[in-house]
N, C-alpha and C positions, 0 to 999 in steps of 0.2 A: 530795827535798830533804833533807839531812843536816845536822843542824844542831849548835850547839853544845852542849859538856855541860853537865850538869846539877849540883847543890850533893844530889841525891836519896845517903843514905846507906843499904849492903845495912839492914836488921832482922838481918842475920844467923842467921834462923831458916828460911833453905833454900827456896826456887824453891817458890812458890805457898802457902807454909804461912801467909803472913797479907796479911791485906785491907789493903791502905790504905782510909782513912777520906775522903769525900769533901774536907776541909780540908786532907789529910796531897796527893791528888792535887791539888788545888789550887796548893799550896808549892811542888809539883813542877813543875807547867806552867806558874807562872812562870819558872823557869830556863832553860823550853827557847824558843831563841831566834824559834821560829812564833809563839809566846803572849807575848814577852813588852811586848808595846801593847797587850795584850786587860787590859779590869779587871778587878780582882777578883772583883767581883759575873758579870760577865761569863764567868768560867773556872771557877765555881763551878754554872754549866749547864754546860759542859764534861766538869769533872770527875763531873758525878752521870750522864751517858749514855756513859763510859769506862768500857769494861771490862778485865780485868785478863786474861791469859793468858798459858798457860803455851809453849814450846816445845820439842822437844829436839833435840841437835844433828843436823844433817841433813835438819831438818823443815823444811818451806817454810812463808813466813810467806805468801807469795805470790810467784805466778809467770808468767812474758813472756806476756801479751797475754790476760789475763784480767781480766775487770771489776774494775776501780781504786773496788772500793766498802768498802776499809776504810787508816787509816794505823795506824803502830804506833809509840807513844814508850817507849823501850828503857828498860827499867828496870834488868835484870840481865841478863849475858853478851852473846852477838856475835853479829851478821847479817854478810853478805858479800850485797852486791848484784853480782848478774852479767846480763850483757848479753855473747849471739854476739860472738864474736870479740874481747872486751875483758879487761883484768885486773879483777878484781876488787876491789870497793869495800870495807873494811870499817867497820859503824857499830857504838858500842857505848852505854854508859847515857848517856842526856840528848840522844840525838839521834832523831831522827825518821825512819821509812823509809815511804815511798809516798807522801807528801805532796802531789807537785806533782799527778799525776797523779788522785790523789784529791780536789782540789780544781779538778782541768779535767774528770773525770767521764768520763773516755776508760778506755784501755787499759793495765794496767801496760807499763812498755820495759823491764824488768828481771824477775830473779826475786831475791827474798830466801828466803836459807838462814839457817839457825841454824848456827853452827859449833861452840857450846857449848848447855849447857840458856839457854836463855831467858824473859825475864820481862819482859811491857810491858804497856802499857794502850793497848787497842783501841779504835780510833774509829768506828762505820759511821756511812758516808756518809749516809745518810738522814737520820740522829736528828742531823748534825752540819747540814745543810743546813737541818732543820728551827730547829736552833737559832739559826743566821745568820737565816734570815727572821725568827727574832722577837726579835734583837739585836742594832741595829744595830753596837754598840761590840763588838760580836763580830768582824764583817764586818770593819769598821773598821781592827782590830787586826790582822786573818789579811791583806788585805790593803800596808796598812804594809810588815808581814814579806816579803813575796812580791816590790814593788815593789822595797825595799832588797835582796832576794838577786839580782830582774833587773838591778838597775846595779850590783852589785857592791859593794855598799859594806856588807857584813852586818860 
């Protein structure tokens, strides 16, 4: 699921050379449109089990039919999702790549490439799952999002 961008500004200090702070990713996953009915207090578990990583271009973020156990929200530079036989998708800062299938717990249908260096903040499934069981206005929120993308009304 590919969502909308983000208001996240480069630091301008160069693909991995500084941390966001757990409030700094907080600000940020507000904007992106899977988080944004999660509350505050609520994306603030979020942000403290995101991690931040790096890519470089050509490098797969993930790839077709491999366990769907992480998403990635784009901070800096560009992903292209592909899928046999289709054109290619391209996502870049404030949108989200692996989503859907990271929250149905299946198989990626796609691969993501980096076309440039890359800089997102990683979610694994586990620690994300873990934190839906013990939030509800978590659930609450991701769900919302997900509902509004199947009818189309995002």
């Amino acid at each position: 699921m590919a969502v909308g961008h983000c208001a996240f500004e480069s630091r301008d200090h160069g693909l991995g050379s500084y941390m966001l702070t757990v409030m700094e990713k907080v600000a940020l996953l507000q904007t992106i449109e899977a988080f944004q009915d999660v509350p505050t207090q609520s994306l603030a578990r979020v942000a403290a089990i995101a991690q931040e990583v790096d890519y470089q271009a050509r490098e797969a973020l993930y790839n077709d039919n491999e366990a769907a156990d992480s998403m990635f929200v784009l901070l800096e530079g560009e992903v292209v999702l592909l899928r046999p036989g289709q054109e290619g998708k391209k996502l870049g800062p404030g949108q989200v790549a692996g989503l859907l299938a990271f929250l149905a717990g299946g198989s990626e249908s796609e691969s993501a490439m980096a076309t440039q260096p890359v800089r997102a903040l990683r979610l694994d499934q586990e620690d994300f799952y873990d934190a839906m069981a013990e939030d509800f206005n978590l659930t609450r929120g991701i769900l919302q999002a997900v509902v509004r993308w199947a009818a189309g009304t995002r």
